[in-house]
N, C-alpha and C positions, 0 to 999 in steps of 0.2 A: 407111400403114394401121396403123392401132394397136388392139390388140386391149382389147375392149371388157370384159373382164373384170379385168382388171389396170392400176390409174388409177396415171400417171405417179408419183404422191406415194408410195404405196404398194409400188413395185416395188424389185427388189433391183439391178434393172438397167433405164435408159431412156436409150433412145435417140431423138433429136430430129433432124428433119430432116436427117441427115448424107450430104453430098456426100462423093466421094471421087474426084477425076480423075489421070491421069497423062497430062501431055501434054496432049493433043487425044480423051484416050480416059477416056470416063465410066463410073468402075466401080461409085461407090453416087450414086443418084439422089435426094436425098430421105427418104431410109429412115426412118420409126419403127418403134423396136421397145420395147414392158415384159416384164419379164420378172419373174414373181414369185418370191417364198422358196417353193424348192419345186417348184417347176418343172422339168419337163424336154421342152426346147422343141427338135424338130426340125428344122434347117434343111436342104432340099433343093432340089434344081434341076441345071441343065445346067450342065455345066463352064464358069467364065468369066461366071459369073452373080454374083458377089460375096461368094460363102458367105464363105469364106476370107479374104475381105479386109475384111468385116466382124469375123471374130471380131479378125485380126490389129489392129483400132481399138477393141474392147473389152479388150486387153491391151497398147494403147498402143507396139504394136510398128508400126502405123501409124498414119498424122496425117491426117486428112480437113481440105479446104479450108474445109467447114463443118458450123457444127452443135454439137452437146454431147450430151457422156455422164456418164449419175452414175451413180453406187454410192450406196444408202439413202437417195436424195434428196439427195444433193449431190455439184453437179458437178465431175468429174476432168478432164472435157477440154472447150473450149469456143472454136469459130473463128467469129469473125463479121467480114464485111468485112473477108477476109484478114489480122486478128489474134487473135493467142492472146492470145484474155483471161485466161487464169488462169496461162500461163507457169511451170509445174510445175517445180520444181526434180528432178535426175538423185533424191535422198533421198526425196523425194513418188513419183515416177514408180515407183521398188523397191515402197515402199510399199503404194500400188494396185495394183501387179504381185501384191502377197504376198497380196491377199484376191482375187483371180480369176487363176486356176491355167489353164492353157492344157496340154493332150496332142496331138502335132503324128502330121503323117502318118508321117514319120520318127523315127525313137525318140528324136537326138540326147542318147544318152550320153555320158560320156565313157571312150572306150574304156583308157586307162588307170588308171580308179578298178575297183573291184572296184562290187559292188553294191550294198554296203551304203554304201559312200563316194559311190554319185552319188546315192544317196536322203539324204544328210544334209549336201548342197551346200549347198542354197539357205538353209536354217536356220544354218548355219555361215556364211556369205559375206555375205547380205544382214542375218540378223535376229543374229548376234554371238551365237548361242545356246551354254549351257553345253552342252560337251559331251555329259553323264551323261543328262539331259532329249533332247537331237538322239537320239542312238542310242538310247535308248530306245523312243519314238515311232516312229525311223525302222523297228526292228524289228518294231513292233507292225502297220505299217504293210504290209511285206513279207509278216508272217503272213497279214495280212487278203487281200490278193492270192494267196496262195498261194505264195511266193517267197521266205521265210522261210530255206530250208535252202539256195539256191544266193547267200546274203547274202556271201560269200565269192569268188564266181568273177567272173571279168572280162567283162562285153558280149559278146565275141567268140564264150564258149562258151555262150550259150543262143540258145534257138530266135526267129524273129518277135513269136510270140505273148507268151513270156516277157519278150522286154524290151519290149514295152508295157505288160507288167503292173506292170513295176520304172518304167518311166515316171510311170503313173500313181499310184502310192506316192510317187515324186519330189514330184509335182506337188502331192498333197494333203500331205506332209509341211511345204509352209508355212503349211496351218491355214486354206485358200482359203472365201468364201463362196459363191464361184461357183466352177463347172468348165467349161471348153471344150474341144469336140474335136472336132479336125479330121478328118475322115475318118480314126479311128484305126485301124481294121481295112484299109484300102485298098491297105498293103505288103505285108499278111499271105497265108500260101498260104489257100487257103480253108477246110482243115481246123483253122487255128489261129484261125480268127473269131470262134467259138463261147466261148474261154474269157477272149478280152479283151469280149466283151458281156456275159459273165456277171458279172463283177467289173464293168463299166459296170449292170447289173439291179441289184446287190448294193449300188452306191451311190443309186440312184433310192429301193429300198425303205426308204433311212436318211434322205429327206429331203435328201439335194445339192441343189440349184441347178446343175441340167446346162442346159449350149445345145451341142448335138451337129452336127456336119455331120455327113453320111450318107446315103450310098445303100443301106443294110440296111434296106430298107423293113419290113419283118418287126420290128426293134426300133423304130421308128415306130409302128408300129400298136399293139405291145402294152405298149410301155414309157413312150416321150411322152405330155407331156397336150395339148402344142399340135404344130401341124405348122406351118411358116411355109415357102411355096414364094417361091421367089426368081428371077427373070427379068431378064436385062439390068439389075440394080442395084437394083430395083423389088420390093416385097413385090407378087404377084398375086392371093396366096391364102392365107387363116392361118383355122385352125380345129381342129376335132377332129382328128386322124389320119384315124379315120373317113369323115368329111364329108371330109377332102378324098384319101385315097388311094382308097376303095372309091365313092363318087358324085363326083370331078372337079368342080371347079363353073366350069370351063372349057375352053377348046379345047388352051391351052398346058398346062395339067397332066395334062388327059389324054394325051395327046402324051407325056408324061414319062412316065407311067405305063404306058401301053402299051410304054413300051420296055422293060419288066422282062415281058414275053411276056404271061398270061395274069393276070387280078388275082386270083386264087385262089393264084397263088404267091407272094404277099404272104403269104397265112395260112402257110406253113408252117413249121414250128417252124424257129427259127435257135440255138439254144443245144441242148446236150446234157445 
């Protein structure tokens, strides 16, 4: 299913028929997806539905058996009759990697950099940047997140919340056109959800390119512009927020829906 408003040519991200199996076990079926400049598209569904294993083949941290994916109309990855047509060299693969930014469920820092040294990794490692330019950026970065003053202290002494906020500084500090996120909130206690969605708001209101996994149906509704539900591998449902969290346009997302209790607890505020 490919959504009608965003023509493959046009997107900043398209996805093409991609299979995705392990073993005897079919985890993307098929899938199209476009995703335009601008966009913040969320992907939901039941555990084991493919969210996750999609974004992991839109950051080429997995390999689908088939299918193609491009960036601005030109494709990075492409399996047909179990070969790789385009055979991406490890310097290409960095590359692609540097203009779509991934934020995972797990913070994965490294716990012996301070914080200002795991926000100014990937610029240093992959893109060989002057240093004066990396820390700079990297601190402008921390400010925006609010994380600015504990640039100094190691992983260990901040909270949930905090280092996803220093993740996601990480992640846009290599200058990404896209952002992915995987269920970033999902380690957090729930009183610290509130401020990694506010800084996920703060980059929607600037124009990102976000594709979110998520069960914060609340920043679905009022943050997303598309909803794309996902079933056994399979898009079932893609639309407004709207249209599909508060009218279901079937049996299997109502099902989903219902299991967050009443849909009126959708509407309530999730940020402070």
């Amino acid at each position: 299913m490919r959504d009608d408003n965003t023509k493959t040519d046009d997107a900043v991200i398209a996805v093409e028929d991609l299979h995705l199996s392990f073993g005897e076990s079919k985890v993307l079926k098929g899938l199209d997806l476009t995703v335009g400049r601008g966009d913040v598209v969320a992907l939901i569904g039941s555990s084991g539905s493919g969210k996750t294993t999609l974004l992991r083949c839109l950051n080429l941290l997995a390999h689908p058996n088939h299918g193609r994916i491009s960036l601005n109309g030109e494709p990075f990855f492409q399996h047909d009759s179990g070969k790789d047509v385009l055979k991406l060299s490890s310097a290409k693969t960095n590359a692609i990697r540097s203009h779509i930014g991934m934020v995972f469920q797990q913070f994965n820092l490294f716990p012996h950099m301070t914080v200002l040294a795991n926000v100014m990794e990937g610029p240093r490692t992959v893109k060989k940047e002057a240093e004066k330019t990396n820390r700079d950026r990297a601190m402008s970065l921390l400010e925006k997140v609010g994380m600015a003053e504990y640039a100094d202290r190691r992983p260990d002494n901040l909270s949930g919340g905090q280092k996803q906020r220093v993740s996601i500084a990480r992640a846009l500090n290599m200058e990404p056109e896209v952002m992915l996120f995987d269920e970033p909130t999902s380690a957090l206690d729930p009183e610290l959800v509130g401020e990694v969605l506010n800084t996920m708001i703060d980059l929607a209101k600037e124009g990102m390119t976000m594709i979110v996994v998520t069960h914060e149906l609340g920043f679905a509704l009022e943050v997303a512009k598309r909803t794309v539900f996902l079933d056994q591998g399979t898009i079932c449902a893609e639309g407004a927020p709207h249209e599909i969290l508060m009218n279901p346009p079937n049996d299997r997302v109502k099902g989903f829906v219902n299991r967050f209790h009443q849909t009126a607890q959708l509407m309530k505020p999730f940020v402070s």
